[in-house]
C-alpha positions, -999 to +999 in steps of 0.1 A: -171+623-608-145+635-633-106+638-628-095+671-625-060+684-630-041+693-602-015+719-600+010+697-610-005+677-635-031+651-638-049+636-610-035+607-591-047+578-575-038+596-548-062+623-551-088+600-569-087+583-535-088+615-517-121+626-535-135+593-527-133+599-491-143+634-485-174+639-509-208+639-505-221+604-516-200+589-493-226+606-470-252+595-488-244+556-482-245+564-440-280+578-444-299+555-466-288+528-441-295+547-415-323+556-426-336+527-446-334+502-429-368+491-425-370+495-463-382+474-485-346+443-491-357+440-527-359+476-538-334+487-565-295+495-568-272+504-595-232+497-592-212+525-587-175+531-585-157+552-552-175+580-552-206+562-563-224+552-539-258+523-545-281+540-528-321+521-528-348+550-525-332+582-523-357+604-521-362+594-483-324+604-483-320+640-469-348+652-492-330+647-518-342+618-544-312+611-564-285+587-576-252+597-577-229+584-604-196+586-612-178+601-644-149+579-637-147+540-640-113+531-630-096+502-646-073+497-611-100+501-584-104+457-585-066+455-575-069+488-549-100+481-529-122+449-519-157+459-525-177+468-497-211+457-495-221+420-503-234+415-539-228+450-549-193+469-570-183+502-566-183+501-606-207+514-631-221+488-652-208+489-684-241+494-701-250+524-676-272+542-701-257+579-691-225+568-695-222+579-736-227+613-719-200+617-694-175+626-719-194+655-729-205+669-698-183+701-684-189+731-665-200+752-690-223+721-703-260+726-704-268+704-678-244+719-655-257+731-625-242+762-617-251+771-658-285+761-652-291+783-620-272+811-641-298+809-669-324+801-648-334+766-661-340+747-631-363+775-618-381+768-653-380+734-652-404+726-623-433+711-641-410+691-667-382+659-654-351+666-663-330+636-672-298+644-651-277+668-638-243+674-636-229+691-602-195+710-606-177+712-570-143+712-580-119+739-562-126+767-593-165+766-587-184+791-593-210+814-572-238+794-592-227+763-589-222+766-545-260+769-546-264+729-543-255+741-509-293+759-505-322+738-491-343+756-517-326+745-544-323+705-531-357+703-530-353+710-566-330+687-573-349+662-552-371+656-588-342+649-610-334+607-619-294+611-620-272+636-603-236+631-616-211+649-595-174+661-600-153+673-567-120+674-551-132+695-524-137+681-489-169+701-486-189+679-460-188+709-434-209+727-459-235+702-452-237+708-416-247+742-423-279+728-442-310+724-421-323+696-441-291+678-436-279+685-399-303+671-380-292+637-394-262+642-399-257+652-362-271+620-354-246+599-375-214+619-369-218+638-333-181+651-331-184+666-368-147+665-374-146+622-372-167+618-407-138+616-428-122+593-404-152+572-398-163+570-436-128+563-450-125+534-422-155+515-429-160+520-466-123+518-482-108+479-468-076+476-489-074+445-519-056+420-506-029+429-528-021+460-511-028+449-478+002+429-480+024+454-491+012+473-460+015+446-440+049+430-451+069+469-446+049+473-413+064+439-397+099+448-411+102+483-407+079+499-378+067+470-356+093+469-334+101+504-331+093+522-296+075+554-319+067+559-354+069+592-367+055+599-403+063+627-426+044+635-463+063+655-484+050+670-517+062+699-535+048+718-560+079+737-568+095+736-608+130+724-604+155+701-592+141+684-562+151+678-534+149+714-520+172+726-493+147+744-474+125+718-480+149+697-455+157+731-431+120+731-428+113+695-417+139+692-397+132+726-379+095+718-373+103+684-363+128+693-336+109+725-323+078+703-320+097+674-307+088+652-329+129+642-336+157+647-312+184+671-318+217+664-330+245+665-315+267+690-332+296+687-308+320+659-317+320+644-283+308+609-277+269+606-265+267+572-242+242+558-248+212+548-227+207+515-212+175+515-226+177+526-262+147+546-275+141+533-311+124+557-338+109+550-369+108+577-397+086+566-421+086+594-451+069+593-484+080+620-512+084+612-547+118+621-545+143+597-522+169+628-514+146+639-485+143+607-467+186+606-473+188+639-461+172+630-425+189+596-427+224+614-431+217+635-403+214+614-379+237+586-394+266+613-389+258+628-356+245+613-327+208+625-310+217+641-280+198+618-258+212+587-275+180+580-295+183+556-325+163+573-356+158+548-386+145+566-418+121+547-444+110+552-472+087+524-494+089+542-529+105+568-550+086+571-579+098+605-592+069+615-612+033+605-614+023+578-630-012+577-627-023+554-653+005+527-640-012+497-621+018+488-599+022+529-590-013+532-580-009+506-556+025+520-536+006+555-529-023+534-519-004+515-498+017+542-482-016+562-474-024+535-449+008+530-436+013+568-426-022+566-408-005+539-385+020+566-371+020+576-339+028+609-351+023+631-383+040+656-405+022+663-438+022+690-468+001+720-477-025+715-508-016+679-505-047+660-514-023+627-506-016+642-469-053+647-460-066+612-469-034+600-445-043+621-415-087+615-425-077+572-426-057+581-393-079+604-371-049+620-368-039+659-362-015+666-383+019+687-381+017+709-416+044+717-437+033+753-452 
């Protein structure tokens, strides 16, 4: 799987992460266990990296007799993740013999998939292997490339060696609409919605690295608070953040909803109660002035109910920095720590807010 741009810029970890939870090998390493395992214990594997999944014989997998590979081998996934399965990496080997080609594989590549089913190739291909193919499912896909969604054309793909796959869609909903797939996918994930939850839960444990930041700003900051309230802010807006409606809008939604207690706007005293409720804010942005905003609020005027609201924020990075170790690891880290909240507030088009409410089995409030 390749990193695609997003609208802002180049793909963070953040997203990289998101990809790895939402697409289809993840799938993949449910059903060969669940299917395989009477298998034979010796049969083979290949490393693979987050998306990249080791599956042994695929071609009792859904139909579909492939190994999928990723385009990306991440130099920070060691410090980000432990690994696992015992005695296996989500890396590529170094010597993968496909991997001279990644660099030169696209969407309007000849191996493509969605080029291939344009010209007809796969069709023509029947009686002759092809080596690989590359899948394009990336949001700007194309009518030819959605055909991996048709039964007739897995059984197609069922024949070819290596299936490398780019994404940043969450498109496992699509494969409940396949028969070949839904009958065993009903089995593994009954309540549909849960396979982001469960999948991002059991495959992607935290290094130990990041644990302890989660850990360490957990104990200090939200432990002892009587409700933890999280809110994800990302903006896709050029300018000078922080926005003003930005704040209007979280403050609004988080009132109406309930979520924070009104203000006092009067300038008389509020007692408060005997038993102080105690509120944790924990907000992530890239930009500290929205966390200050919401702290300021409440540090001039008093909730109306006598609430104490504490605003948090780990990190303000400003900008992306995507091919910084120690960045990687704060989003990382901040990912997990919003899926402990009792409660959730995230962003539109935010790849960063739909890992945090998929690790959380959360429903999320969304900022539109």
């Amino acid at each position: 799987m390749g990193m695609a741009k997003s609208r802002n810029g180049a793909m963070s970890i953040t997203e990289a992460l998101a990809v790895s939870l939402i697409s289809f090998p993840l799938l993949y390493t449910l059903f060969i266990l669940h299917r395989n395992q009477h298998s034979d214990p010796t049969s083979d594997f290949e490393e693979a990296r987050v998306l990249d999944v080791r599956p042994r014989n695929l071609v009792n997998a859904l139909k579909l007799g492939t190994k999928e590979y990723s385009k990306y081998r991440g130099k920070d996934m060691a410090d980000l993740f432990c690994e696992p399965f015992p005695e296996n990496s989500w890396l590529l080997p170094l010597d993968f013999p496909l991997l001279p080609t990644f660099n030169n594989i696209h969407q309007e590549s000849p191996h493509c998939f969605g080029k291939m089913m344009t010209n007809d190739v796969i069709n023509s291909s029947k009686k002759q292997q092809l080596p690989f193919v590359y899948v394009y499912l990336s949001h700007d896909y194309g009518d030819h490339d959605k055909l991996f969604f048709c039964d007739e054309e897995q059984t197609l793909l069922g024949k070819v060696p290596w299936l490398i796959m780019k994404t940043n869609n969450y498109f496992v909903p699509s494969l409940f609409w396949m028969p070949s797939f839904e009958q065993e996918l009903s089995k593994l994930f009954p309540e549909k919605e849960t396979a982001f939850h469960h999948l991002g839960r059991y495959l992607f444990q935290p290094s130990n690295q990041v644990w302890g930041l989660i850990t360490r700003f957990y104990k200090a900051y939200l432990d002892e608070s009587d409700e933890s309230i999280g809110i994800q802010v990302r903006t896709f807006d050029s300018g000078n953040a922080p926005f003003q409606y930005v704040i209007d809008q979280i403050m609004a939604c988080a009132v109406k909803k309930k979520l924070l207690p009104e203000v006092n706007r009067q300038e008389t005293l509020v007692n408060p109660a005997e038993n102080q409720k105690s509120i944790a804010v924990l907000l992530t942005s890239l930009n500290s002035g929205y966390s200050e905003a919401v702290r300021n609020i409440y540090r001039e005027q008093s909730a109306m109910r006598g609430e104490v609201v504490r605003v948090y924020q780990p990190s303000h990075e400003k900008v992306q920095q995507s091919e910084k170790q120690g960045h990687n690891k704060k989003p990382g880290a901040e990912m997990y720590l919003l899926s402990m909240t009792v409660v959730l507030m995230t962003s539109a088009w935010s790849t960063f807010g739909y890992v945090v409410q998929g690790l959380g089995g959360l429903t999320p409030w969304i900022l539109s």
